[in-house]
OpenMM code with the backbone's topology and positions (N, CA, C; nanometers):
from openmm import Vec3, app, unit

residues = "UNK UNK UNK UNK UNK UNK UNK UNK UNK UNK UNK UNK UNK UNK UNK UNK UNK UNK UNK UNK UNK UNK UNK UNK UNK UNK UNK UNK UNK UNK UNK UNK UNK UNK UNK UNK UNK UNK UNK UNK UNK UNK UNK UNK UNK UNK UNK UNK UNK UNK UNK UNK UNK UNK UNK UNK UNK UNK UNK UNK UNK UNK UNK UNK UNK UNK UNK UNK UNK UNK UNK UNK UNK UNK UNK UNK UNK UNK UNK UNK UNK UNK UNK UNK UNK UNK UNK UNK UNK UNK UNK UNK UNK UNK UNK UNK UNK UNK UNK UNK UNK UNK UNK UNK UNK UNK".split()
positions = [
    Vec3(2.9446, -2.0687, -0.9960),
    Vec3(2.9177, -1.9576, -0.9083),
    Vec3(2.7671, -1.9481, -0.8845),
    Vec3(2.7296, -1.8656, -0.7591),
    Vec3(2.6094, -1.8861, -0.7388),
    Vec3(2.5514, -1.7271, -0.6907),
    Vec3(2.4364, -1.6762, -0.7037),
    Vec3(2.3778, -1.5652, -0.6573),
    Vec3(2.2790, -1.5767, -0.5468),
    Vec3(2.3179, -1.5707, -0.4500),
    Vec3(2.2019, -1.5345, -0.3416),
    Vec3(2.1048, -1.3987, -0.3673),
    Vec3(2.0112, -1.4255, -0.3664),
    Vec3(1.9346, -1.2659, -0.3206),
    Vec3(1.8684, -1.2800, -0.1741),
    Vec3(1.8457, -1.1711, -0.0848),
    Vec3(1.8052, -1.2022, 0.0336),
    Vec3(1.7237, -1.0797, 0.0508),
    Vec3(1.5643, -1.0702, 0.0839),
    Vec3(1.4936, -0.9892, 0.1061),
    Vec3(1.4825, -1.0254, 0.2865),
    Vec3(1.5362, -0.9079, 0.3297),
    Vec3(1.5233, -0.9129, 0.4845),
    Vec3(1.4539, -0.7525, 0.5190),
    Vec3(1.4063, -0.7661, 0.6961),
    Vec3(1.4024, -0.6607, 0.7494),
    Vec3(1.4981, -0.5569, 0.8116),
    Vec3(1.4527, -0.4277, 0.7096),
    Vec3(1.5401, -0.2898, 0.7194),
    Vec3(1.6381, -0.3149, 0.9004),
    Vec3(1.5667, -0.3328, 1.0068),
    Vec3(1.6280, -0.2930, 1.0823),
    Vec3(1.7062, -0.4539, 1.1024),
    Vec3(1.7394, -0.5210, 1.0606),
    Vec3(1.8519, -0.6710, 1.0319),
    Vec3(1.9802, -0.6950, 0.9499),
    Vec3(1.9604, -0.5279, 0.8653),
    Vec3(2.0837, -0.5516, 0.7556),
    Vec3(2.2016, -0.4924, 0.8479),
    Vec3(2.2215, -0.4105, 0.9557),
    Vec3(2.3545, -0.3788, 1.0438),
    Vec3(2.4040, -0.5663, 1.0903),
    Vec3(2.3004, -0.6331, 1.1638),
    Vec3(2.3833, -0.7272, 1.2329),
    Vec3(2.4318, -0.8276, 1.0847),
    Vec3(2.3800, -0.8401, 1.0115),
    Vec3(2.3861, -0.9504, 0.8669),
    Vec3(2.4695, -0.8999, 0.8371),
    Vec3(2.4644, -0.7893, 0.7769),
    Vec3(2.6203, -0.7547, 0.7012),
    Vec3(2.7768, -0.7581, 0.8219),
    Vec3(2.7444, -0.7337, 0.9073),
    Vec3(2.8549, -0.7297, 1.0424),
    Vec3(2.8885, -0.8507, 1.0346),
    Vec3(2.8429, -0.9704, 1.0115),
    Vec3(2.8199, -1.0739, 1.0183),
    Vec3(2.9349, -1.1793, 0.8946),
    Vec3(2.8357, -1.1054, 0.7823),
    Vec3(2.8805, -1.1684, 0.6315),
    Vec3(3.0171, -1.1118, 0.6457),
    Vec3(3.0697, -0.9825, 0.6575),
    Vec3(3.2036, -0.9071, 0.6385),
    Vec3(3.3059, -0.9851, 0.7638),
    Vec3(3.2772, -1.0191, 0.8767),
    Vec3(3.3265, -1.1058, 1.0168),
    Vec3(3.3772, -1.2066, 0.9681),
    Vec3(3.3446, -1.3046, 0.8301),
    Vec3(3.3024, -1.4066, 0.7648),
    Vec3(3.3990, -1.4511, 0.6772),
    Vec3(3.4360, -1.2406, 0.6438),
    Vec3(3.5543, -1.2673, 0.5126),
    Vec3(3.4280, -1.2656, 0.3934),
    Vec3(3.2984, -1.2336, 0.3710),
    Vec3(3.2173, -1.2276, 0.2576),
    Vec3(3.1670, -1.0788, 0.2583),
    Vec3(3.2605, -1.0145, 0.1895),
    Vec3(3.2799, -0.8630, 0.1980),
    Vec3(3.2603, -0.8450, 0.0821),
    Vec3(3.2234, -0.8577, 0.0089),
    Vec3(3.1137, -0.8051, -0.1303),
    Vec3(2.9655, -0.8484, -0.1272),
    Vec3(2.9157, -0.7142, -0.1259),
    Vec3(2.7886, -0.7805, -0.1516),
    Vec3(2.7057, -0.6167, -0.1854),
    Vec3(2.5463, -0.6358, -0.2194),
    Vec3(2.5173, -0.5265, -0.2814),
    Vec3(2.3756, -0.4989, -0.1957),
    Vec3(2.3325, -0.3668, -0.1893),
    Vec3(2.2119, -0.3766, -0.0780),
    Vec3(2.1453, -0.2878, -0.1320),
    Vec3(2.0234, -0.2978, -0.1512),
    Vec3(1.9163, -0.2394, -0.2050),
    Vec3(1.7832, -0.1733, -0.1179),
    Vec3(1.7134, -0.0968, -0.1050),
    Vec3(1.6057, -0.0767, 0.0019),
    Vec3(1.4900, -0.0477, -0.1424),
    Vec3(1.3866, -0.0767, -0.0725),
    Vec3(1.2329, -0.1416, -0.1436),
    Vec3(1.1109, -0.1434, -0.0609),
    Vec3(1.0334, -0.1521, -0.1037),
    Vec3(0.9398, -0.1718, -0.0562),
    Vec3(0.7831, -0.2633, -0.1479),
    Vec3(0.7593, -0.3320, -0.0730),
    Vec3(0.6669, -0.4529, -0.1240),
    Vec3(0.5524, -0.4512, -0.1140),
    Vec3(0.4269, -0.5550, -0.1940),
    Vec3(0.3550, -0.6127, -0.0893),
    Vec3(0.3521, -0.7459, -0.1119),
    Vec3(0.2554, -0.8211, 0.0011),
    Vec3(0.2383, -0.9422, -0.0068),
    Vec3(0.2035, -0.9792, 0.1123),
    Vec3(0.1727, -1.1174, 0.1867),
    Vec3(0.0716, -1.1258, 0.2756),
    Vec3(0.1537, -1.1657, 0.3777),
    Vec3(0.3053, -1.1663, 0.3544),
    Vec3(0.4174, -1.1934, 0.4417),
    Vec3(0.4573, -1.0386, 0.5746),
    Vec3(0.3855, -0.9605, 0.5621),
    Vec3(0.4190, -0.8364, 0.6297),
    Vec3(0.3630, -0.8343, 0.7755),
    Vec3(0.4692, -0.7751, 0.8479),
    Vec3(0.4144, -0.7517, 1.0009),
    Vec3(0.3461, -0.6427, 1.0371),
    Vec3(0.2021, -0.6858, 1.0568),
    Vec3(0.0885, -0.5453, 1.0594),
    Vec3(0.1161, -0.5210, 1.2288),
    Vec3(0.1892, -0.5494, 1.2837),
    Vec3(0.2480, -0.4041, 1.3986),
    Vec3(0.3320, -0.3518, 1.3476),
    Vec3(0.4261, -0.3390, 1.2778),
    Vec3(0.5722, -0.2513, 1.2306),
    Vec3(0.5038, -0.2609, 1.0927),
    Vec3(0.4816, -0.2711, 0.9836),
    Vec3(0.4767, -0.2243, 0.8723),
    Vec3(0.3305, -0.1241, 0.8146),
    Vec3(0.3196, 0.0133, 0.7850),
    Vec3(0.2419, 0.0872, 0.7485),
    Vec3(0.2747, 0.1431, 0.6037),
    Vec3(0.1488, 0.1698, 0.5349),
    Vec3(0.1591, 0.2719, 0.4139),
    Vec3(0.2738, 0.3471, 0.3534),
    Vec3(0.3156, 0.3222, 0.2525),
    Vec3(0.4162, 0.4102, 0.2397),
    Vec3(0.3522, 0.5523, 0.1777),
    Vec3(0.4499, 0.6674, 0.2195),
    Vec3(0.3809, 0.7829, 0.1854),
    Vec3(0.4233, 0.7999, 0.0242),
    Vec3(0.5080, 0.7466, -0.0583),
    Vec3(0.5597, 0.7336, -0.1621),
    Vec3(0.4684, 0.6342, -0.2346),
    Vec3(0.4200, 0.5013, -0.2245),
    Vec3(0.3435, 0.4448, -0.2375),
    Vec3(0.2648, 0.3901, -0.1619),
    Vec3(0.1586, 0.3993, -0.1704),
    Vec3(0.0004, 0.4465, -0.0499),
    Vec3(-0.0077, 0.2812, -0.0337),
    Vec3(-0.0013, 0.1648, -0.1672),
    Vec3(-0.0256, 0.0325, -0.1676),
    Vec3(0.0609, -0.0547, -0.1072),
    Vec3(0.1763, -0.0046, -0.1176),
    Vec3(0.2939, -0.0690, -0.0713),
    Vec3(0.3031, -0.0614, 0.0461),
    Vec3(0.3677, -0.1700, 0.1442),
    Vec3(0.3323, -0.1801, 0.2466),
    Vec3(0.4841, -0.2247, 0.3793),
    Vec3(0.5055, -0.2655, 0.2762),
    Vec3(0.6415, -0.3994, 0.3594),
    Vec3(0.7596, -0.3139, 0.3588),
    Vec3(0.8375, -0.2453, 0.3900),
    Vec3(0.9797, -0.2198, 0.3654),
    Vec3(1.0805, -0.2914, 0.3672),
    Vec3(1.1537, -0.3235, 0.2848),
    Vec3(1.2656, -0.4445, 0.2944),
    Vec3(1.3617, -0.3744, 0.2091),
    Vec3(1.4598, -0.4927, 0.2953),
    Vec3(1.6220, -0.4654, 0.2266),
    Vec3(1.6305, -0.5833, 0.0707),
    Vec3(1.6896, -0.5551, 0.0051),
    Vec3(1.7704, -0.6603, -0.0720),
    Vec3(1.8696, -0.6675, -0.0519),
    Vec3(1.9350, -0.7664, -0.0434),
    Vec3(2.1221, -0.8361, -0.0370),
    Vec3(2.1179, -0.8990, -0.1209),
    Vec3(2.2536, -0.8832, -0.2216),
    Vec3(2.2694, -0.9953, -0.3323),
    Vec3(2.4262, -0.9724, -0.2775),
    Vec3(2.4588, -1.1100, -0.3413),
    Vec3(2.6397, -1.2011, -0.3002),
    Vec3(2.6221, -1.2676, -0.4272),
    Vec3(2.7151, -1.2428, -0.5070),
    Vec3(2.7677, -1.4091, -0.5534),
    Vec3(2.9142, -1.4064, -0.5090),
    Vec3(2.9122, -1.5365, -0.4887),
    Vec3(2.9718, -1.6609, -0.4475),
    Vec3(3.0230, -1.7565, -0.5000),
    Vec3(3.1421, -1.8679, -0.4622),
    Vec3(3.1491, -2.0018, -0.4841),
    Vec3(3.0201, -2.0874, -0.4434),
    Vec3(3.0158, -2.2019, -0.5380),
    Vec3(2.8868, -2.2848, -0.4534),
    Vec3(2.9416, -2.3427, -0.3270),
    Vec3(3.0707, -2.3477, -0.3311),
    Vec3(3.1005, -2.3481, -0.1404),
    Vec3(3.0996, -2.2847, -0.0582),
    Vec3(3.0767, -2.2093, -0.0725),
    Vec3(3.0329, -2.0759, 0.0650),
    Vec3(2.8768, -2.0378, 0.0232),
    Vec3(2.7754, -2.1225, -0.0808),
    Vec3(2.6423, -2.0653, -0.0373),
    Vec3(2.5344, -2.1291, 0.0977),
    Vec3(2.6089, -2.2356, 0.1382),
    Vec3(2.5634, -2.2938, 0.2743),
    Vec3(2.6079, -2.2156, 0.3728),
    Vec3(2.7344, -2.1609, 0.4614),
    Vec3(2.7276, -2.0256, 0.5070),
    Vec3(2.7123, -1.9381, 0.5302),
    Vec3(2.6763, -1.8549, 0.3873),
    Vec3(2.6211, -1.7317, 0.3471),
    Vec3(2.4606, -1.7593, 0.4023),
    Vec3(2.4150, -1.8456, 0.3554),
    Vec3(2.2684, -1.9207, 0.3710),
    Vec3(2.2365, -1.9058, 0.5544),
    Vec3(2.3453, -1.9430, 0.6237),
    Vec3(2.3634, -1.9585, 0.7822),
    Vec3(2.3688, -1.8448, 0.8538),
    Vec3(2.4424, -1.7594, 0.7727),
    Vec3(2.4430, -1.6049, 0.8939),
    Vec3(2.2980, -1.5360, 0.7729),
    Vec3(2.2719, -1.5231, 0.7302),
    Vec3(2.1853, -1.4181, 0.6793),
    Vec3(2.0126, -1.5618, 0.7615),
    Vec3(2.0053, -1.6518, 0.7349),
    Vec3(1.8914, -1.6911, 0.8516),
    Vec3(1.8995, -1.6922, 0.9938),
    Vec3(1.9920, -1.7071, 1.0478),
    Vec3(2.0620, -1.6796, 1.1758),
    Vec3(2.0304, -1.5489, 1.2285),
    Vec3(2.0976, -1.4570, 1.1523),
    Vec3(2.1228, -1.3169, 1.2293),
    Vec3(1.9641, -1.2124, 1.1612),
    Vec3(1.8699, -1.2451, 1.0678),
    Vec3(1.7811, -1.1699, 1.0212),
    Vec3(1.6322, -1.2064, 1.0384),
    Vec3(1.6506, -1.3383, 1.1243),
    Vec3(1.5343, -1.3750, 1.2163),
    Vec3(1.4922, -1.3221, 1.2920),
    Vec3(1.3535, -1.3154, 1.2834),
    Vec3(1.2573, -1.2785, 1.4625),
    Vec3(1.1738, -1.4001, 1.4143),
    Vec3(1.1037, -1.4717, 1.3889),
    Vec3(1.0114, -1.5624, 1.3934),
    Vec3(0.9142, -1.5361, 1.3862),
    Vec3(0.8507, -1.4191, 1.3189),
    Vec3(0.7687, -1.3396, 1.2879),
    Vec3(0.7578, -1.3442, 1.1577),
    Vec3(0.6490, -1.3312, 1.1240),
    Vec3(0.5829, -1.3029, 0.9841),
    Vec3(0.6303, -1.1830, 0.9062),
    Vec3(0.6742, -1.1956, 0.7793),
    Vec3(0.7483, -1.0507, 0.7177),
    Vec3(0.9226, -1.0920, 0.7330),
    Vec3(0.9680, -1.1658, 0.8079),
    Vec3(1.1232, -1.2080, 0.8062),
    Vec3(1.1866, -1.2027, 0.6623),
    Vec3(1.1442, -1.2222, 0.5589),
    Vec3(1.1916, -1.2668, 0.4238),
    Vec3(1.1725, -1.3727, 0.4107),
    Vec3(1.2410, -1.3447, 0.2816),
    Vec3(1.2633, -1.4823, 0.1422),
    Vec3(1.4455, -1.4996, 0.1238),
    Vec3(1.5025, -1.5857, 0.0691),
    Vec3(1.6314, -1.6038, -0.0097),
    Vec3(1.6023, -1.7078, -0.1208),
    Vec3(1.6468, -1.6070, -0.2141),
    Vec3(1.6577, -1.7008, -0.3848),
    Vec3(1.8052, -1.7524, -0.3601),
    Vec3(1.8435, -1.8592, -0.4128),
    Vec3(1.9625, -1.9051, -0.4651),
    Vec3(2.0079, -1.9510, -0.6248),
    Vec3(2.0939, -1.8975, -0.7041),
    Vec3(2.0496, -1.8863, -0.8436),
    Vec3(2.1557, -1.9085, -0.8922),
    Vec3(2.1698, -2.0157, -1.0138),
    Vec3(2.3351, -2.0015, -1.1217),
    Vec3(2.3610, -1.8888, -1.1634),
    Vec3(2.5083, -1.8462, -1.1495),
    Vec3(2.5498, -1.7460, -1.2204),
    Vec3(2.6484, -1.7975, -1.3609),
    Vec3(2.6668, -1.7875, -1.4329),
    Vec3(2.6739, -1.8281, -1.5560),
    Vec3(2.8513, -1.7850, -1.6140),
    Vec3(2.8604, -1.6893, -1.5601),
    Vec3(2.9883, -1.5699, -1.6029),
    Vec3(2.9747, -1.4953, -1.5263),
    Vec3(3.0994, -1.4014, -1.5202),
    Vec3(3.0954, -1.2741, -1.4411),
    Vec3(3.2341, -1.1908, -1.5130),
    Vec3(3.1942, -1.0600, -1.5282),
    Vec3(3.2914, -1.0085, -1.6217),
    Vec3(3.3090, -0.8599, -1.5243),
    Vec3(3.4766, -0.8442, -1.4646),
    Vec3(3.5042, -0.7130, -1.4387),
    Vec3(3.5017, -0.6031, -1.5237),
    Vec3(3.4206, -0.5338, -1.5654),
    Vec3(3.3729, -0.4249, -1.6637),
    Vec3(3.5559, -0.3735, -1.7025),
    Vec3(3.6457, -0.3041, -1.5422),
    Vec3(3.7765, -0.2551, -1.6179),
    Vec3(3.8507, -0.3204, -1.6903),
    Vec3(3.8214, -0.4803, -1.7099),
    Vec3(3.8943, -0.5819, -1.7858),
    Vec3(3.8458, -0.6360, -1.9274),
    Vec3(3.7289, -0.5526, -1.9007),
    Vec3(3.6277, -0.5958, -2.0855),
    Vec3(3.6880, -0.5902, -2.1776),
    Vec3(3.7300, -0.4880, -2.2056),
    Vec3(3.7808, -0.4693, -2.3397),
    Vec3(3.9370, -0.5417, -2.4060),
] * unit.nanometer
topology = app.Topology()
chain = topology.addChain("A")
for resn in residues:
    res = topology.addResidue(resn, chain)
    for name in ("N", "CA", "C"):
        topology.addAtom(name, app.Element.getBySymbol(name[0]), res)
């Protein structure tokens, strides 16, 4: 099994997830954040009033997956969360090791 993480832009996670769920990849987990780093678009990204340093607003998406569907997953989340602009994101791809349904632990 495999873990994607996907740091994209806030206004990209409606068409991506529309996308991933279209797909049949209807689990997944979404996070909002905010960053810095030298990847940010200085027309759309300003100061946060929460943190004055921070700069970038981004989504997180995490999926795990079969390692056969992380070339797909990989396809609509660069596909649909592009502008070609600076600040687009990153995607980690990572072993997952186990995975345990918590109501089945015991």
């Amino acid at each position: 099994m495999k873990e994607i993480k996907a740091f994209i832009r806030t206004e990209k996670l409606n068409k991506v997830a529309e996308q991933l769920k279209k797909n049949k990849f209807c689990c997944f987990t979404v996070f909002e954040g905010e960053g810095v780093g030298n990847y940010a678009d200085p027309l759309t990204e300003y100061p946060s009033l929460k943190f004055p340093y921070l700069h970038t607003k981004v989504i997180k998406l995490e999926i795990v997956c079969s390692k056969e569907n992380v070339d797909s997953i990989l396809t609509i989340i660069k596909t649909f969360a592009h502008t070609g602009e600076s600040g687009d994101g990153i995607i980690y791809v990572m072993d997952v090791e186990q995975k345990i349904k918590i109501k089945h632990a015991l």
